[in-house]
C-alpha positions, 0 to 999 in steps of 0.5 A, spaced: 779 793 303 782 786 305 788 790 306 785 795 311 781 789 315 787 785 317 790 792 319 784 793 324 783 785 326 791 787 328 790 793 331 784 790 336 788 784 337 794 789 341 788 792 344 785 786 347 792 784 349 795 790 352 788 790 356 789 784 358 796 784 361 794 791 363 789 788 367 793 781 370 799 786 373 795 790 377 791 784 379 797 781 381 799 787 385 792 788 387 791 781 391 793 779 398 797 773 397 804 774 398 808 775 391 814 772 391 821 775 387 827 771 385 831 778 385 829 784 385 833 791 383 830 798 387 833 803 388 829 806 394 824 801 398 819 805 402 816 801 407 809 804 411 802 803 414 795 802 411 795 809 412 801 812 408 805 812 414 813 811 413 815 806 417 822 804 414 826 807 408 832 802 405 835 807 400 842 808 395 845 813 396 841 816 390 835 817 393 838 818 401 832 823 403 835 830 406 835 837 402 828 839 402 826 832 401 819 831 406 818 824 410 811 824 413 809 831 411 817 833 415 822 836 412 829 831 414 836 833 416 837 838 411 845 837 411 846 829 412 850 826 408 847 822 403 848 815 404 846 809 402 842 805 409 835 804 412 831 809 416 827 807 421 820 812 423 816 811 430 807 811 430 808 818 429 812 817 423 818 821 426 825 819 425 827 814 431 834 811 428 837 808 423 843 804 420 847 807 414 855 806 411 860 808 405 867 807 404 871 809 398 878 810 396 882 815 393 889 817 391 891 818 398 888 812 402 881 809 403 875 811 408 870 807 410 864 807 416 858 804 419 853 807 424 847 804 427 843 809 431 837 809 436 834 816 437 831 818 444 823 821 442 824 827 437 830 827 438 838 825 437 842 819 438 841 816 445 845 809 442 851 808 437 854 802 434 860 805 430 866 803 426 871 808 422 877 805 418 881 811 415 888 809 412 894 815 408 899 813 406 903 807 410 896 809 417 892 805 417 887 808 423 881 804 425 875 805 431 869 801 434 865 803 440 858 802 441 856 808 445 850 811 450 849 817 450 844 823 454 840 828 450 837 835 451 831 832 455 827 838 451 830 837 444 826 836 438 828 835 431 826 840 427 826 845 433 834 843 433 835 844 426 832 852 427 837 853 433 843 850 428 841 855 423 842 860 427 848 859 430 850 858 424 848 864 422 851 868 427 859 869 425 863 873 432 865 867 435 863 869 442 856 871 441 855 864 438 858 861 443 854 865 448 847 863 444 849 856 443 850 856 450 844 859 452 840 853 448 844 849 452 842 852 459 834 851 457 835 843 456 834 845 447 840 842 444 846 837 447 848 832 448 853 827 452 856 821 452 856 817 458 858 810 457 863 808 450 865 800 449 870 798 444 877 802 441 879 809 441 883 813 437 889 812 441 888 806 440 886 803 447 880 798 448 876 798 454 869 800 458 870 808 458 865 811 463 863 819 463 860 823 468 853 827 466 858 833 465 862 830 459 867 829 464 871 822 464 870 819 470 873 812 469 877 808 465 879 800 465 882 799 458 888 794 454 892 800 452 896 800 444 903 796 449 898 791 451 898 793 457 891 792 462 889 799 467 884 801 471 884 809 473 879 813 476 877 820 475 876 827 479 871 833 478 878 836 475 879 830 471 886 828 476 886 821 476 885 819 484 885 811 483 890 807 478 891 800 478 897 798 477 900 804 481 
């Protein structure tokens, strides 16, 4: 009988105990004082609004949205590689930017990347901070620009994201060039760099300037012999002004 007390004194005592520390957790979570963390260890953080809107994602590679995983009640880009980074989403909880990396390394040579990009609204990347470093062998291959580009001016995420499922779908080469085309005329998909600071794969580094074709329209850049030029373009892409001659 003394022996069946003790285990019930005991068994209340746990139960007092897991309530009360049960309790003082979710009060701590539960104020509005600032909580303060020597290091914390996530794997994905989700910053939002009072009303469950998503304003930021800081994520592993683990946990990098994309698949059929929804933010805001919106499917992402189904295809994006998943990497480690933030996603940034405007008032309306559509993605406007964000900042991601990796890096590896094999038995070939190593690859690594940065990106950091702000979207026009509902759409693709208007402005680009990016860095490549590709090395096989004895080549090493690196390039950095930040980049400004023009969008389709009627484009959507979701709406871009069922036009590439179609065209991916059509496999004569010429009748998806012809439908993409299409989608381009009526301002749906494209875009268009016109403005790229920084070094290019052929190793020049200057200001580049393009036209709202694509066509390049000028270029003043130190090339990979260290040597300064100035040139500017036509129409057709012949140069019609040099310095030095």
């Amino acid at each position: 009988m003394k022996k069946h007390n003790r285990e019930l004194v005991i068994l209340r005592t746990f139960t007092l105990c897991t309530v009360a520390i049960t309790a003082l957790f979710l009060f701590a979570f539960k104020t509005n004082q600032n909580q303060k963390f020597g290091t914390i260890d996530v794997e994905r953080i989700n910053i939002v609004e009072a009303d469950g809107t998503v304003k930021m994602i800081i994520t592993n590679v683990a946990q990098f949205p994309n698949g059929t995983t929804t933010v805001n009640n919106t499917v992402l880009n189904k295809d994006r590689k998943k990497r480690s980074g933030m996603l940034y989403f405007n008032e309306d909880g559509i993605e406007c930017g964000g900042f991601i990396y990796d890096g590896t390394k094999d038995e070939n040579g190593h690859s690594s990347g940065l990106s950091l990009t702000y979207d026009q609204y509902d759409g693709d990347q208007v402005m680009q901070l990016l860095t490549t470093d590709v090395g096989k062998g004895d080549e090493r291959r690196v390039t950095s620009a930040l980049t400004f580009n023009d969008r389709a001016p009627n484009e959507t995420q979701q709406g871009v994201q069922k036009i590439m499922e179609e065209l991916n779908g059509i496999k004569d080469e010429k009748l998806r060039k012809q439908k993409q085309q299409e989608y381009v005329d009526k301002g749906l998909i494209g875009a268009k760099t016109r403005i790229m600071l920084g070094k290019t794969r052929s190793q020049n580094n200057g200001l580049f300037l393009f036209g709202d074709n694509g066509a390049t329209k000028a270029m003043f850049y130190v090339d990979k012999h260290n040597k300064v030029k100035l040139e500017v373009y036509d129409d057709e892409g012949k140069v019609t002004n040099s310095w030095p001659e």
